[in-house]
C-alpha positions as CSV (number, residue, x, y, z in Angstrom):
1,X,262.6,110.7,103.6
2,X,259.5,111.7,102.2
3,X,259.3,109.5,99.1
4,X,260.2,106.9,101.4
5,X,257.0,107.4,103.8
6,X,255.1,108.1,100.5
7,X,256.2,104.4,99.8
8,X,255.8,103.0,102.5
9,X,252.0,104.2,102.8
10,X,251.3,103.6,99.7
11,X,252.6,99.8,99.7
12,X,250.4,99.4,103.3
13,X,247.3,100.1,101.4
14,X,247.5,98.2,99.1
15,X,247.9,94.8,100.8
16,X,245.0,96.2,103.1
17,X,242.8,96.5,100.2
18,X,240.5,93.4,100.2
19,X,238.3,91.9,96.9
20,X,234.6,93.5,96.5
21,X,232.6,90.9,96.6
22,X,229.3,91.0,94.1
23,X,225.9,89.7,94.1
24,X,223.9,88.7,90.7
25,X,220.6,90.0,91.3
26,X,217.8,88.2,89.1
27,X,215.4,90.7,89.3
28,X,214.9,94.4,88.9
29,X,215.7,96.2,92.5
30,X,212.9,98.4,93.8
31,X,215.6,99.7,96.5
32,X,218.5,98.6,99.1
33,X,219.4,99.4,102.3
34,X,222.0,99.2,105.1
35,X,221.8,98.6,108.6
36,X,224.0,99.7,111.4
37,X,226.3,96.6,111.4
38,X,226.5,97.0,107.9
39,X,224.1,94.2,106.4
40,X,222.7,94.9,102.9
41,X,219.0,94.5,102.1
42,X,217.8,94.2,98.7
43,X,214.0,94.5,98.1
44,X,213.1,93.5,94.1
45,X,210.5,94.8,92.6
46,X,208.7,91.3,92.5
47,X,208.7,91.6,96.5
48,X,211.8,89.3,96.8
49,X,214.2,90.4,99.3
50,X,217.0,89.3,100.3
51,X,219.9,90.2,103.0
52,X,223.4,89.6,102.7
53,X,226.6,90.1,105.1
54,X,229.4,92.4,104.1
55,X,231.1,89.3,102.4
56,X,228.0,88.9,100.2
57,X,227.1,85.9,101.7
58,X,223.0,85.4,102.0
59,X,221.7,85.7,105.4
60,X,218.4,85.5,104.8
61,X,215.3,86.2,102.5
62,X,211.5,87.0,102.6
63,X,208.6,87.3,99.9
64,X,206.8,90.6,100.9
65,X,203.3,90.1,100.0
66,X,203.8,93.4,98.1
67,X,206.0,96.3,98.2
68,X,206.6,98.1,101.2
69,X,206.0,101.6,101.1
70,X,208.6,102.1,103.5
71,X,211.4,99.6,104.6
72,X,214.2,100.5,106.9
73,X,216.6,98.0,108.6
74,X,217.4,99.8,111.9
75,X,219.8,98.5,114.0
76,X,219.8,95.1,112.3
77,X,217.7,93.9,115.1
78,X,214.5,94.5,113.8
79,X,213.6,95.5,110.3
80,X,210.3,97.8,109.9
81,X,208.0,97.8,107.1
82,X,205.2,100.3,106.2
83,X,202.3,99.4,103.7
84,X,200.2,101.9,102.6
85,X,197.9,100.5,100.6
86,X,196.4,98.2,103.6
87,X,197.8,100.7,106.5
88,X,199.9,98.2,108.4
89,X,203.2,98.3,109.9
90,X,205.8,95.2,110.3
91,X,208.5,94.2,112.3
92,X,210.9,91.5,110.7
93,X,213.3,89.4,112.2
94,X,217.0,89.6,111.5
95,X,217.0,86.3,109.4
96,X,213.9,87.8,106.9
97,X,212.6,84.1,108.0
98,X,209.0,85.9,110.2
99,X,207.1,89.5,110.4
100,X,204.6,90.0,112.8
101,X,202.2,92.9,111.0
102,X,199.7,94.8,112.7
103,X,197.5,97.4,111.5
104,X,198.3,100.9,112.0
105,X,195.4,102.4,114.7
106,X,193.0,104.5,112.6
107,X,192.9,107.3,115.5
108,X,196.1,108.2,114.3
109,X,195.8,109.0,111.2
110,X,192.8,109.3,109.0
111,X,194.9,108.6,105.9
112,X,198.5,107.7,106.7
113,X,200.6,108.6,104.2
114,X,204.2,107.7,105.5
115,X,204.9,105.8,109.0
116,X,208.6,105.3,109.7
117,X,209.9,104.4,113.3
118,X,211.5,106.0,116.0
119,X,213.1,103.8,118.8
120,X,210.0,102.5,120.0
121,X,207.6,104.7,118.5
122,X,206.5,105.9,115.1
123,X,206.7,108.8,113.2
124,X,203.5,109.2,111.2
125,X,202.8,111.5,108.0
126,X,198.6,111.8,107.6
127,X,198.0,113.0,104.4
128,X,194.4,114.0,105.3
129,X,195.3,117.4,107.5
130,X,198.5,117.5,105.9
131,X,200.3,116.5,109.8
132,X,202.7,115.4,111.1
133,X,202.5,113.0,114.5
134,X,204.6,111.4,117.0
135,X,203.3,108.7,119.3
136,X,204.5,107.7,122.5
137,X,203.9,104.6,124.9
138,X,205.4,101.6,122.4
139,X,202.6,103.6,119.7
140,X,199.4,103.3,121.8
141,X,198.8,106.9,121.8
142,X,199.6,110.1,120.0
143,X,202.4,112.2,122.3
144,X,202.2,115.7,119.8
145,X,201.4,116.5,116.2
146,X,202.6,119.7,114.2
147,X,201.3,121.0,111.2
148,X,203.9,119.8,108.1
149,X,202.0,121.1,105.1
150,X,204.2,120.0,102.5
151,X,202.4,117.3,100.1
152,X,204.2,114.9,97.7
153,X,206.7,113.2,100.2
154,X,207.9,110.2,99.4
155,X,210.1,108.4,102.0
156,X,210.5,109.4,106.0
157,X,213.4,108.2,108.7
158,X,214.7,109.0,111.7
159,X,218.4,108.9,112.3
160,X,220.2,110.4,115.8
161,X,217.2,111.7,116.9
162,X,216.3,113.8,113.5
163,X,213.3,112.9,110.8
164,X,214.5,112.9,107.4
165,X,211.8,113.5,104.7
166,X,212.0,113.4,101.1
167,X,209.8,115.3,98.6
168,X,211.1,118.1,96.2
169,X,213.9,118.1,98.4
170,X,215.1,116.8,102.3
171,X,213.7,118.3,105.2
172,X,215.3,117.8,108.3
173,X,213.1,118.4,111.4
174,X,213.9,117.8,114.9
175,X,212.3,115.4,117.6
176,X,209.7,117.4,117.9
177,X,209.1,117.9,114.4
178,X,210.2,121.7,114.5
């Protein structure tokens, strides 16, 4: 009975498995990401990016004028983009085909080091007092800030309500940055 079921299973998953589908990539990759329904985004180092379905199938594509800082998809809604070299933050469309960028306010940071989002706000690192701030209102103010004192961080995102940030190793801090 056993080495039937074993069978039996075994036979199942193997006409479930499906064919991986791959992608030639022409340039080098800077980084990829996933969002929620499972789309892949892959951001060259030229500033190409492109974003394909789960069948591998191109969705859409966007020249980035250089490379974000930060880039997270979300919820595949929205994508989000951070620049810290010109302090601005950017919301793409779902296609890649248009971003509306804005700058980041400088009363919120004096130097912005990593800005990530959080539902409809933004998480902001300021490398300047070595803080970290939350803002509230759709970003047009600064709801808290907590003292983070770690230097050398290199990426920052929320997920379920927790911030995520990467330096010599990953701290996770709550939603109040505790």
């Amino acid at each position: 009975m056993r080495v039937l079921l074993v069978i039996i299973l075994s036979s199942s998953i193997c006409v479930a498995q499906k064919k991986i589908a791959t992608v030639d990539i022409a340039h080098a990759i800077a980084y990829a990401a996933v969002d929620r329904p499972g789309d892949l985004y892959i951001i060259m180092r030229n500033g190409d990016a492109i974003k394909l379905d789960k069948s591998g199938i191109q969705i859409g594509k966007k020249k980035f004028p250089s490379l974000p800082t930060i880039f997270d998809p979300k919820d595949g809604t929205r994508a989000f983009a951070y620049y810290r070299e010109t302090q601005t933050i950017e919301s793409i469309a779902p296609d890649l085909s248009f971003a509306d960028d804005t700058p980041l306010h400088p009363e919120f940071a004096v130097s912005a080091w990593l800005v990530c989002p959080s539902k409809n706000e933004f998480w902001i690192l300021d490398s300047a007092d070595s803080t970290l701030k939350k803002t509230k209102g759709k970003g047009t103010a600064i709801a808290y800030e907590t003292r983070f004192g770690k230097s050398g961080s290199q990426y920052m995102r929320e997920y379920l309500n927790f911030l995520f940030v990467l330096d010599n190793g990953i701290h996770i801090l709550n939603n109040l940055g505790k």
